[in-house]
C-alpha positions in Angstrom: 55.2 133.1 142.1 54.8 133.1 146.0 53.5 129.4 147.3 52.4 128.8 150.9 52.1 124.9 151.9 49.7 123.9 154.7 49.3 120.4 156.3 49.1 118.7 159.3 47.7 121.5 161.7 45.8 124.4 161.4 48.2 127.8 161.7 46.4 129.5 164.9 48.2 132.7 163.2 45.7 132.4 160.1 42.9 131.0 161.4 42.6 132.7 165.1 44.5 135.7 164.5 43.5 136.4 160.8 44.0 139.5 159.2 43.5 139.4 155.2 46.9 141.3 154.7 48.4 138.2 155.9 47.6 136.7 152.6 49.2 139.5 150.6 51.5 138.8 148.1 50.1 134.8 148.2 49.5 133.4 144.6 49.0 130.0 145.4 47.9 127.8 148.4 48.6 124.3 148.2 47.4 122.0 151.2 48.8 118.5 151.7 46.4 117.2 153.8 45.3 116.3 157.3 43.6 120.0 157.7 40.0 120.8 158.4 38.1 120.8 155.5 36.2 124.3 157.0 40.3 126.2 157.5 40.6 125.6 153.6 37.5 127.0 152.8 38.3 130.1 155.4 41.4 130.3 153.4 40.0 130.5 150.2 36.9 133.2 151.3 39.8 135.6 152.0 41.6 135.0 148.7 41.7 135.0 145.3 44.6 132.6 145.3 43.7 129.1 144.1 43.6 126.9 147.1 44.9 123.0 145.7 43.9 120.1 148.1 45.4 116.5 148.2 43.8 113.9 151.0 45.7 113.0 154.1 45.3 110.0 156.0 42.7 111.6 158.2 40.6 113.4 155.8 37.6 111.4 155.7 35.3 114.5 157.0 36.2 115.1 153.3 33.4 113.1 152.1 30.9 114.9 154.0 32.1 118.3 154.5 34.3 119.5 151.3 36.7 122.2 151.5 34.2 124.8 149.6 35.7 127.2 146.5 39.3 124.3 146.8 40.2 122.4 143.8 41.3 118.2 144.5 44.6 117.6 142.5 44.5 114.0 143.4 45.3 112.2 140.6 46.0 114.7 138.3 48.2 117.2 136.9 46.9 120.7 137.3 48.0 123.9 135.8 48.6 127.0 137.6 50.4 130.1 135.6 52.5 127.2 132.9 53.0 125.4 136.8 52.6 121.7 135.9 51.2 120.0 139.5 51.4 116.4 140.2 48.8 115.7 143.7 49.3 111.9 144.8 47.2 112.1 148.5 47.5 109.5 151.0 49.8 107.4 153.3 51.1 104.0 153.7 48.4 101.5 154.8 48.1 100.9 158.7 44.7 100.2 159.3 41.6 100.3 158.0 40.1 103.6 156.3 39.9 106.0 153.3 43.0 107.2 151.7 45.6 105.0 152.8 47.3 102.7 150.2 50.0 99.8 150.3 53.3 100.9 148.0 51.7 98.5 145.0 48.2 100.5 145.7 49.9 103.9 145.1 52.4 102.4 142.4 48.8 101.5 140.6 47.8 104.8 140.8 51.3 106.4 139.3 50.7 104.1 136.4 47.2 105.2 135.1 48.9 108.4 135.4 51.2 107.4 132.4 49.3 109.7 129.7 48.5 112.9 131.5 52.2 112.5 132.3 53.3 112.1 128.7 50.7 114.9 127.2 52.1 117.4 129.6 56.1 116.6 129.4 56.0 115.7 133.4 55.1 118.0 136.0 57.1 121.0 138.1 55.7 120.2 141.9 55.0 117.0 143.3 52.1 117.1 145.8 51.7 114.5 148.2 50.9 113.9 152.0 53.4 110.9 152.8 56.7 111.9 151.8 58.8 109.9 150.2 60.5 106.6 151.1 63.5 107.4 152.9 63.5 111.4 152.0 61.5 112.8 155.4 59.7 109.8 156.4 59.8 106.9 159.8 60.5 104.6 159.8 57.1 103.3 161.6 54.9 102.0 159.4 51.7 105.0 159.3 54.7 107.6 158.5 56.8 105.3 156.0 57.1 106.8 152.5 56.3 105.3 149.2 59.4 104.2 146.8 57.5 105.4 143.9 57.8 108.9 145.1 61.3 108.6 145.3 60.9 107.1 141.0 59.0 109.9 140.1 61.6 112.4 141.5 64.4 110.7 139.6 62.4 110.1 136.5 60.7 114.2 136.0 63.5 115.7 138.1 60.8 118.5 139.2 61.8 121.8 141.0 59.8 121.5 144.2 58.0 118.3 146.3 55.6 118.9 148.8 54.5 116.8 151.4 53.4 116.7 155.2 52.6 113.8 157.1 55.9 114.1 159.4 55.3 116.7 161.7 58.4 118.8 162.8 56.9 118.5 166.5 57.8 115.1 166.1 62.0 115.9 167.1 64.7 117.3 165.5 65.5 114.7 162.9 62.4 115.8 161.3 63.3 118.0 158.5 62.1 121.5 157.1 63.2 121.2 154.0 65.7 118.6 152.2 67.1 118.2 148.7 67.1 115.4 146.5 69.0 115.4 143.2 67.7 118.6 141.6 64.1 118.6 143.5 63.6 120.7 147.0 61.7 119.2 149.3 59.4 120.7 151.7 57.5 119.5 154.4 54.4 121.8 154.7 53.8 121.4 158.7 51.3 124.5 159.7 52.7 126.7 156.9 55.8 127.5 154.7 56.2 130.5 152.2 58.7 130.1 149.4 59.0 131.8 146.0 58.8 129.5 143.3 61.9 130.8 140.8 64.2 130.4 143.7 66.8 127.6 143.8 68.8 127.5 146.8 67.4 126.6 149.9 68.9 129.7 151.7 66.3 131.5 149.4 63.3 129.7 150.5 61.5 131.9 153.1 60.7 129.9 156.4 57.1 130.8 156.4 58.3 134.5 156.5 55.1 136.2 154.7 54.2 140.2 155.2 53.7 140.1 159.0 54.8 136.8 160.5 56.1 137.0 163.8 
């Protein structure tokens, strides 16, 4: 299964430049947040790819103006093709404002997520915005991760976690992709391709889809 991750900024390759071959071969679109509500819904107008949405930090215009024909994992674990998805939207509080959450709000949240956790034997992708504490993250307080992340990786051992948040335009410390234990993790920054049965990071493609300069 071909995934592409999205978050942070809007790829002026899709959106300007669009050409619905550019979409070819795509099963899956996962967004983790911080986009414009109105590129997800251009995304999904030109696909028949589910297009999976968690919150970011600046996703209020959410409320008002939904991504239209996207499905919200927060909270949940959805299931794409047997692929067991685990969204947790959201970053580490810094001021006031909709979906930002201290590490006891978002450790809260994990645990109501106790029996969809148990009824589908854990989950294959973590979705998130924030990455994880330590794994990606700042260490300034709006771009710290959450510890429970780092929990849930050691506890369900998934293949893949995907979060933005960090943007590689930050410097060169930021990360790509990283590994932790058995999980890879991506940071979704404009867009990434990768094939879902590979297990190496020299497999994952670098956003490398049919046409991609």
């Amino acid at each position: 299964m071909r995934i592409m991750v999205i978050a942070d900024e809007e790829s002026a390759w899709l959106w300007d430049h669009f050409e619905r071959e550019k979409l070819a071969g795509i099963d899956l679109i996962i967004s983790c947040g911080d986009l414009n509500p109105r590129y997800l819904s251009f995304l999904a107008t030109f696909t028949s790819a589910p297009v999976l949405y968690v919150h970011g930090n600046h996703d209020e215009k959410y409320e008002t103006v939904p991504p239209e024909g996207c499905i919200c994992i927060e909270d949940q674990v959805y299931v794409h093709e047997g692929i067991r998805i685990l969204g947790l939207g959201g970053s580490m509080r810094y001021r006031p404002g909709m979906h930002q959450y201290t590490e006891k709000d978002m450790r809260r949240r994990v645990k109501k997520l106790w029996f969809r956790l148990l009824r589908s034997h854990g989950f294959d992708i973590l979705v998130t915005h924030a990455p994880a504490y330590q794994l990606g993250d700042g260490r300034d307080l709006p771009h710290q991760g959450f510890r429970v992340f780092v929990e849930l990786l050691e506890k369900y051992r998934p293949r893949y976690f995907l979060h933005g948040h960090v943007h590689l335009t930050y410097g060169h410390a930021v990360k790509r992709f990283d590994k932790f234990g058995e999980t890879q993790i991506i940071n979704g920054y404009e867009r990434f391709v990768f094939d879902y049965e590979d297990d190496e990071p020299s497999t994952l493609r670098f956003g490398k889809v049919p046409g991609t300069p």
